[in-house]
N, C-alpha and C positions, 0 to 999 in steps of 0.2 A: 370862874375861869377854868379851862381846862388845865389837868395837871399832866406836865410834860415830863415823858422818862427822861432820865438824865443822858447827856449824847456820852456813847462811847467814845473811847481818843487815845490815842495816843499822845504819847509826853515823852520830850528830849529832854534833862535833867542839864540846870548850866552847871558850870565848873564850880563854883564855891556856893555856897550858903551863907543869908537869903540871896536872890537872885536879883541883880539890877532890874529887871521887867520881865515880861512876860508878851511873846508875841501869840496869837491867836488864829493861827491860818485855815482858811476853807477849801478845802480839795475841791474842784471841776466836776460836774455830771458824769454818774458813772463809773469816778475813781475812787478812793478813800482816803482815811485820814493819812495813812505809807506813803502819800503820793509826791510830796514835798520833803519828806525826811529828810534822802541824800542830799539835801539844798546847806541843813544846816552847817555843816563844817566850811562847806563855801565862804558862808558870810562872815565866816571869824569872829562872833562877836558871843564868845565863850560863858560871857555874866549874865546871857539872857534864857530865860526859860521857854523853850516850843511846846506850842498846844494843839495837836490835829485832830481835830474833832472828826468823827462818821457822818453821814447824814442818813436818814433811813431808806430803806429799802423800798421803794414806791413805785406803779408803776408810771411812764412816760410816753408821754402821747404821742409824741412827734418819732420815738422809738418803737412806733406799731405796739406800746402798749408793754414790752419789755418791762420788767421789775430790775431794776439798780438804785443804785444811791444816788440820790439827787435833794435837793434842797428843797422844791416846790417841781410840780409837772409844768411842763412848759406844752402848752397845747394846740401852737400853729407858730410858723415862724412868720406869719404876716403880721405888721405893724399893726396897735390897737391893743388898748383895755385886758381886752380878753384874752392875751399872748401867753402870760402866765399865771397862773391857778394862788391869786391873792392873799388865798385862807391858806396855801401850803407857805407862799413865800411868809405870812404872820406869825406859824408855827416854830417855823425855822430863827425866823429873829427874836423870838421868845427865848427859843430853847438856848440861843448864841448870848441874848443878855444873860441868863440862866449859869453859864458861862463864864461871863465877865463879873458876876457878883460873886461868883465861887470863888474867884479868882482876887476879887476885894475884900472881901472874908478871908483868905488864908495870910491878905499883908500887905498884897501889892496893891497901890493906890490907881484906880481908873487911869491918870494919868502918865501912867509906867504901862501903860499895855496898849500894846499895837494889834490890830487888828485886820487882818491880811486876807486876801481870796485870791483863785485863779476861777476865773470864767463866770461859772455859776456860780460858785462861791464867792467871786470879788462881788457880783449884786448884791449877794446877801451881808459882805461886809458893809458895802458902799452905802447901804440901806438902813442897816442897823448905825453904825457911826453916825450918820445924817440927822438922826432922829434922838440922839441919846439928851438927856439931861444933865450930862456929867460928861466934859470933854473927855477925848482918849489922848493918848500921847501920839498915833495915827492910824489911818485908816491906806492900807497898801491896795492897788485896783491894777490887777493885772489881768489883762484882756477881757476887762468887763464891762459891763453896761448898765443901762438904770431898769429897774421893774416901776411902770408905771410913773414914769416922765411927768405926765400931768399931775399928779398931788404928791407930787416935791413941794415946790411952794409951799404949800399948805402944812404940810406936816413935818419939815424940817424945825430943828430945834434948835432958838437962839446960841444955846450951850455949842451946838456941832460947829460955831466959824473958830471956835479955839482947836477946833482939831485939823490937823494937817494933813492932808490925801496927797500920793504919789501918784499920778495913773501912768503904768507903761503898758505900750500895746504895740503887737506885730503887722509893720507896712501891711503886710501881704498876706494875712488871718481872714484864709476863706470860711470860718466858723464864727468871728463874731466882729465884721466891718470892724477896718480903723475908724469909719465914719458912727460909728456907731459908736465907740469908746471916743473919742470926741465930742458927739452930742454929749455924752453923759456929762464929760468934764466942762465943758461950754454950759452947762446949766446946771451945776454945782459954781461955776465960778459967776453966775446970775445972780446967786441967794446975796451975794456980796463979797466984802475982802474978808480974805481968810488964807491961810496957810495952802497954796495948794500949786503943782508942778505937774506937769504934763512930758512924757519922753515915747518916743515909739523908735524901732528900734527894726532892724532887715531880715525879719524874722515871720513867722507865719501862725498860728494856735499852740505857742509853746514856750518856754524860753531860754532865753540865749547868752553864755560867758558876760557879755558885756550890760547884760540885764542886772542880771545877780549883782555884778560889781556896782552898779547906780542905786542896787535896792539896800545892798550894806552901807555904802557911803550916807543912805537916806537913814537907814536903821541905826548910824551911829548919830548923824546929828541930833535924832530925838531923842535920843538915851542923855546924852552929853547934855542937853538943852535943858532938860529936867532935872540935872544932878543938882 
């Protein structure tokens, strides 16, 4: 198997030592791991440790080819198989469990750690979570969608219905349809019963005071739940 550099990231340090959990968030196409920082004081919840991973530098198809950070090249925005670049979104979830074991090795147990994205990043959480062997404590989908819809089914892992997905998404998100972050959650909630809550919100590709506030109140019940 190929050996993956480790992602750079930034880390917000919680308030005492060890840390109740550990959240794991994915910056959007194009942004980095700084991108969600100023979020944490928002959500007040001081015992948890933030993890903003980078993504590499690659170029983007749909961005005439531009080199940023992105998770996987996205290579048409037409519906179909071929939308996004498979082998990059595999690398990406590799290097994200890569990640999560770092993170089981220093103490905190899989299910103490939340695992979070915005856009491109929520696919790759929403993906990685879906398929793991070892539930998380949750899986947060903010304005995201599924890579390759068709082999869900198939490659979701029994272990993923213990873990709990939030998905919020903005009414009026001319970058990634409400309809689209619906499907997603509409066939996530297919595989069967399982922890999972759907919220959208009068907002557009971003997010908003009263987001924040539904995503702490969600980040505290999973902490709390697992105490």
């Amino acid at each position: 198997m190929e050996e993956l550099p480790e992602l750079e990231r930034v880390e917000v340090a919680a308030a005492a030592s060890p840390a109740a959990g550990v959240v794991i968030w994915l910056h959007g196409l194009g942004a980095d791991g700084h991108d969600f920082v100023p979020l944490v004081p928002m959500l007040g919840m001081p015992a948890l440790r933030f993890v903003f991973p980078h993504a590499a530098q690659i170029p983007v198809t749909i961005n005439g080819g531009w080199v940023m950070r992105a998770w996987y090249d996205i290579r048409t925005l037409e519906p179909g198989p071929d939308r996004e670049d498979q082998a990059g979104m595999a690398r990406s979830a590799a290097a994200v469990e890569a990640l999560i074991a770092a993170e089981v090795a220093k103490g905190t147990p899989a299910d103490r750690i939340v695992l979070a994205g915005f856009s491109q990043g929520a696919a790759v959480a929403l993906h990685v979570g879906l398929r793991r062997a070892t539930a998380l404590a949750g899986v947060l989908v903010l304005s995201g969608y599924l890579v390759a819809p068709e082999r869900l089914a198939a490659e979701a892992h029994p272990a993923s219905a213990q873990t709990p997905v939030l998905f919020c998404h903005g009414r009026h998100d001319p970058m990634v349809p409400l309809s689209r972050g619906r499907h997603a959650h509409d066939q996530v909630a297919a595989l069967g019963a399982r922890p999972l809550q759907w919220l959208d919100f009068p907002m557009e590709h971003e997010v908003c005071p009263a987001e924040v506030s539904a995503i702490a109140q969600w980040l505290q019940a999973r902490y709390l739940a697992a105490s």
